[in-house]
C-alpha positions as CSV (number, residue, x, y, z in Angstrom):
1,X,-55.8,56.2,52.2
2,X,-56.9,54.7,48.7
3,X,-54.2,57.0,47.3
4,X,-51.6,55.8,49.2
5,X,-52.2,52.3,49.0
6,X,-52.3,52.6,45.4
7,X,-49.3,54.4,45.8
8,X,-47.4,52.0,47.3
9,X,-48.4,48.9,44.9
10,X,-47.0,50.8,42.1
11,X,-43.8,51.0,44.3
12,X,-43.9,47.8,44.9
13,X,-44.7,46.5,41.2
14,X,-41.9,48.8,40.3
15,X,-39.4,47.4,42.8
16,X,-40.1,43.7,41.3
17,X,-40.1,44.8,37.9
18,X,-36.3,45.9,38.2
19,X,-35.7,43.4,40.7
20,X,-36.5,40.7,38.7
21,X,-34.6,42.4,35.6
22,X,-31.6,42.7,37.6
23,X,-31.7,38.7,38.3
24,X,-29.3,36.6,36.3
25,X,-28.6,33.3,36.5
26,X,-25.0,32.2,34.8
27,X,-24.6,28.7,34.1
28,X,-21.6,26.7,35.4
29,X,-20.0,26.7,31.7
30,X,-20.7,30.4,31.1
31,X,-19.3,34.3,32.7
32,X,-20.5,37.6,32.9
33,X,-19.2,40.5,31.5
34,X,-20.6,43.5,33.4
35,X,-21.0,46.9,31.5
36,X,-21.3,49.8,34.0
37,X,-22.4,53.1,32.7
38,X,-20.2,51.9,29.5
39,X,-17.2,51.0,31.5
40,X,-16.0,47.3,31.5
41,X,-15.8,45.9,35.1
42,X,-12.7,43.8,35.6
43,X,-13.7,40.9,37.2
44,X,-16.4,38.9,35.0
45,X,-19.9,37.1,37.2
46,X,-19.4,33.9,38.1
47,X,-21.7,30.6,37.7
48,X,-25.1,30.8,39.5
49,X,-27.6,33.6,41.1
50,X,-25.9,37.2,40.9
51,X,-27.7,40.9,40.9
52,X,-26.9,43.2,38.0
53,X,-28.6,46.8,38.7
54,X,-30.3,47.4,36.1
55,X,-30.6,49.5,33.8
56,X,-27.4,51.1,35.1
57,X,-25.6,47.8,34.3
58,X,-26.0,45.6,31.4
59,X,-24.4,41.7,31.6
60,X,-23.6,40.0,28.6
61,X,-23.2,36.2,28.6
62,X,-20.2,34.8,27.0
63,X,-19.8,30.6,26.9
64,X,-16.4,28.8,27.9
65,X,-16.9,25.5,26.5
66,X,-15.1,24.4,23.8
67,X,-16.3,25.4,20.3
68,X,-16.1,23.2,16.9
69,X,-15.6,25.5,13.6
70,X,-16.1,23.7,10.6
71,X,-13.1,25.8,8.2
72,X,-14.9,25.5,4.0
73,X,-13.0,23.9,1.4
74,X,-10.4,26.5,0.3
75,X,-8.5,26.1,-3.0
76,X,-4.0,26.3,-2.1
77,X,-1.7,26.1,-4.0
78,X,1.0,24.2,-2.9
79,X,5.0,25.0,-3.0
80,X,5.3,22.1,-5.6
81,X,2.5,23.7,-7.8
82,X,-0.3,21.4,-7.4
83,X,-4.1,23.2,-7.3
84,X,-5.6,21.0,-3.9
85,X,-8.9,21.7,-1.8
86,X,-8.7,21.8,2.0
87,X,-11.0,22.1,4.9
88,X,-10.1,21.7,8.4
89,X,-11.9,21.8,11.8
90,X,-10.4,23.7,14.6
91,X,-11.3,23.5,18.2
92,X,-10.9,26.8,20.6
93,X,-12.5,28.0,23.9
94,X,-12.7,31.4,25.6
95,X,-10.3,32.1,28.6
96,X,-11.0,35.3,29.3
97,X,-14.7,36.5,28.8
98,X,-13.7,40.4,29.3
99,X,-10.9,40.3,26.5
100,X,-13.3,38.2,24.0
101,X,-16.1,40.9,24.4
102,X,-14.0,43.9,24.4
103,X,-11.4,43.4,21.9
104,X,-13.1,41.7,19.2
105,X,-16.6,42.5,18.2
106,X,-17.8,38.9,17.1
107,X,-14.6,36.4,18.6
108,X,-16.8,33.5,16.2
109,X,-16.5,34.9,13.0
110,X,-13.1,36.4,13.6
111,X,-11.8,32.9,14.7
112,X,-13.3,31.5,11.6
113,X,-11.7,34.4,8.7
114,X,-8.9,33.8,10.9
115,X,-8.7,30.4,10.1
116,X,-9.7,30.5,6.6
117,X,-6.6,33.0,5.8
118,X,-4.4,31.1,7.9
119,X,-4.9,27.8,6.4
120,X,-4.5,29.4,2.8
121,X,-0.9,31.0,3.8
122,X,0.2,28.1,5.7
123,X,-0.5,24.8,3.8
124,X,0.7,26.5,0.7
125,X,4.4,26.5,2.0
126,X,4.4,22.7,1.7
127,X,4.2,20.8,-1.1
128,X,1.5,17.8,-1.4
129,X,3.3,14.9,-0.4
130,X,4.2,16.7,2.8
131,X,0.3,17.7,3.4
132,X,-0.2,14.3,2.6
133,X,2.4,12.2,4.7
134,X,2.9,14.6,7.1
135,X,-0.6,15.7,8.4
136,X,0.5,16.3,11.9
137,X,3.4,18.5,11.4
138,X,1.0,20.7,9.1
139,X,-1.8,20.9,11.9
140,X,0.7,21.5,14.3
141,X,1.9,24.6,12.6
142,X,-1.7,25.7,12.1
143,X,-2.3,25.4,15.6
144,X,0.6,27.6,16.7
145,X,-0.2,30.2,14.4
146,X,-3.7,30.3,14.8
147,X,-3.6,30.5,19.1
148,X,-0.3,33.2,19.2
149,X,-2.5,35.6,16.8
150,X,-6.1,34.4,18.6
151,X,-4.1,35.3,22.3
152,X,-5.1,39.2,22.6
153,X,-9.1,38.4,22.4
154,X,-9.0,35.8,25.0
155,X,-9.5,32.9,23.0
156,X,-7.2,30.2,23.1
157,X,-7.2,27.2,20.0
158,X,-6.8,23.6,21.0
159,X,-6.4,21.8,17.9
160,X,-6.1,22.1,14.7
161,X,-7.4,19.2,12.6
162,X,-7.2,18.9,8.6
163,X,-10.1,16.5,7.9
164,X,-9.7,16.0,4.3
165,X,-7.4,17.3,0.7
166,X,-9.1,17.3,-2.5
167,X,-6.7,16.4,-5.5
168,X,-7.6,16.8,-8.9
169,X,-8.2,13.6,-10.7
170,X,-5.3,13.7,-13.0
171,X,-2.9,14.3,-10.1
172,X,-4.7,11.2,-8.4
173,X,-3.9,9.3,-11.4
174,X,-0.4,10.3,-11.6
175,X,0.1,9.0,-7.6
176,X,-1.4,5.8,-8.1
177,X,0.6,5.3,-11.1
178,X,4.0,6.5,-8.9
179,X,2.2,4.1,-6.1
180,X,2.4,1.0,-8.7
181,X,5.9,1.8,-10.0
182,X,7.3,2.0,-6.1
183,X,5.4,-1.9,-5.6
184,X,6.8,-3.1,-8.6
185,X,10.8,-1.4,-7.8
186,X,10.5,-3.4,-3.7
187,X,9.1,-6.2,-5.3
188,X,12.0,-6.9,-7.4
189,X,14.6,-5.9,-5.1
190,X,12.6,-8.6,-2.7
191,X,13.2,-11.3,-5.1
192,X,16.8,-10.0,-6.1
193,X,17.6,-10.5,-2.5
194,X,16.2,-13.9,-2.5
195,X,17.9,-14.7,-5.6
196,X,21.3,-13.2,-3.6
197,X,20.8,-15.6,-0.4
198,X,19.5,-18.1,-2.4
199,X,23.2,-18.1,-4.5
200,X,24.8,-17.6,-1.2
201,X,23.2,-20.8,0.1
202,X,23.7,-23.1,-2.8
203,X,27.2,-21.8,-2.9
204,X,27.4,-23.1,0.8
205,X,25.9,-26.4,-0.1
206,X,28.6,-27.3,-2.6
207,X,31.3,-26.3,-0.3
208,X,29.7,-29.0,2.0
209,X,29.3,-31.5,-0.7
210,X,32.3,-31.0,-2.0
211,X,34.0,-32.0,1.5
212,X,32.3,-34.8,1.8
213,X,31.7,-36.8,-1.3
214,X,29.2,-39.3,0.7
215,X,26.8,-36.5,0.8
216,X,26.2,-36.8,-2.5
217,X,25.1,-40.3,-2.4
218,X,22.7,-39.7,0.2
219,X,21.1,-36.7,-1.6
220,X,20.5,-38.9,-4.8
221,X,19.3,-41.3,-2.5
222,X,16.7,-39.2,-1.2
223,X,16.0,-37.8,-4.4
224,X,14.8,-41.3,-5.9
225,X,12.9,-41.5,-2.6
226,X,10.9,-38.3,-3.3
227,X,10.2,-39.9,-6.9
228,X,9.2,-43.0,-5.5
229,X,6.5,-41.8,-3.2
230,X,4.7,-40.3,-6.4
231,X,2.5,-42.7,-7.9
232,X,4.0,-41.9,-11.5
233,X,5.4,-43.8,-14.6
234,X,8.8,-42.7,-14.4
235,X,11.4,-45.6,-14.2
236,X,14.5,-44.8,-12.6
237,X,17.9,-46.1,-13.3
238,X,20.0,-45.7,-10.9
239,X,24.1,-45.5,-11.7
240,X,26.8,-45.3,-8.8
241,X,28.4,-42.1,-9.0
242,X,31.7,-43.7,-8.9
243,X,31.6,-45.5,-12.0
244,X,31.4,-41.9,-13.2
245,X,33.9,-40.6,-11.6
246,X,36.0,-43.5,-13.1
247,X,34.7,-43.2,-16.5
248,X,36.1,-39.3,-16.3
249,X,39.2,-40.1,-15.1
250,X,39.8,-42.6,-17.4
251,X,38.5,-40.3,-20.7
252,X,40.9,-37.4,-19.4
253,X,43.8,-39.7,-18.9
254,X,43.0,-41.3,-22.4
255,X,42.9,-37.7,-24.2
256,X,46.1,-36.8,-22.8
């Protein structure tokens, strides 16, 4: 009897041993790919409490959350010949667990040499005031390339973000001298315009003056107004505009 009951605690122990190794509880943001005798079950474990016999089969936990990869600087090259640094962050998940464990033996690092190459090959078929200007149509194209060749491990990539481009410091020099010479070409087209409506205006005025000859008058009224209101020592004289006009006429009819 001592036998037997000794016996059947070591069943018992053993049966809780592999029970409790055959427990596995998935999180809600996680699957499990089951390995059966070395062959790849087709449906993955879903979140919570699920029985993997053990040691027959073997689960292997594999995240679905989003993931951030920080891409290293990487020295281009650009189409216009200009030696830049650029880093980038891309964002990717996996959408199929079995895919990401079976075709790719590390889907992380192959994302990220991925990325590195891609980035290289891509932003060098710009030159750098399209990487510059044009930001989103580069990360778009990275994006593209980078979830079409990512789409047989059963990872898909979100977005595709360059953070920042490194330019050497005498290129940075020759920009902010291009910047200064673009300021200085608006600036005087600005005032060359106000020069042009300014004509345009004056022009307009004269036809009006001319018109109406009282105009005139008034305006030189108002002008010694303006003079007055200063509290200056400028004296004034003023002198009818048509004793002028009389004094011409009378000059040119004397001459001829």
């Amino acid at each position: 009897m001592e036998i037997g009951f000794v016996g059947v605690v070591i069943i018992i122990g053993i049966f809780l041993i592999w029970f409790w190794n055959s427990l596995y509880i998935i999180k809600e943001w996680e699957r499990g790919v089951v390995l059966r005798l070395g062959r790849l079950l087709p449906i993955a474990k879903g979140a919570g409490l699920n029985l993997v016999f053990w040691p027959i089969e073997t689960l292997y936990r594999i995240p679905l959350r989003i993931e951030t990869l920080d891409v290293p600087p990487q020295d281009i090259i650009t189409r216009d010949n200009v030696s830049v640094k650029v880093n980038a962050v891309c964002y990717f998940r996996v959408v199929d667990a079995n895919m990401a464990l079976s075709q790719v033996q590390n889907y992380q690092y192959a994302v990220s040499q991925l990325a590195q190459t891609t980035i290289r090959s891509v932003v060098g078929q710009f030159e750098l005031d399209e990487i510059l200007s044009q930001r989103d149509r580069v990360n778009a194209k990275l994006q593209v390339i980078l979830d079409q060749d990512t789409e047989p491990w059963g990872v898909k990539v979100s977005k595709v973000e360059v953070k920042q481009v490194d330019i050497p410091e005498q290129m940075q020099r020759a920009i902010a001298r291009q910047a200064e010479a673009e300021r200085e070409r608006r600036a005087k087209v600005i005032h060359a315009d106000g020069e042009f409506e300014a004509s345009q205006k004056l022009a307009d005025a004269a036809k009006v003056l001319e018109t109406q000859p009282t105009a005139i008058q008034l305006r030189y009224l108002q002008t010694l107004t303006e003079i007055g209101v200063e509290k200056n020592t400028t004296i004034v004289f003023p002198l009818p505009i048509d004793i002028i006009n009389q004094w011409t006429r009378s000059l040119g009819g004397a001459q001829k």
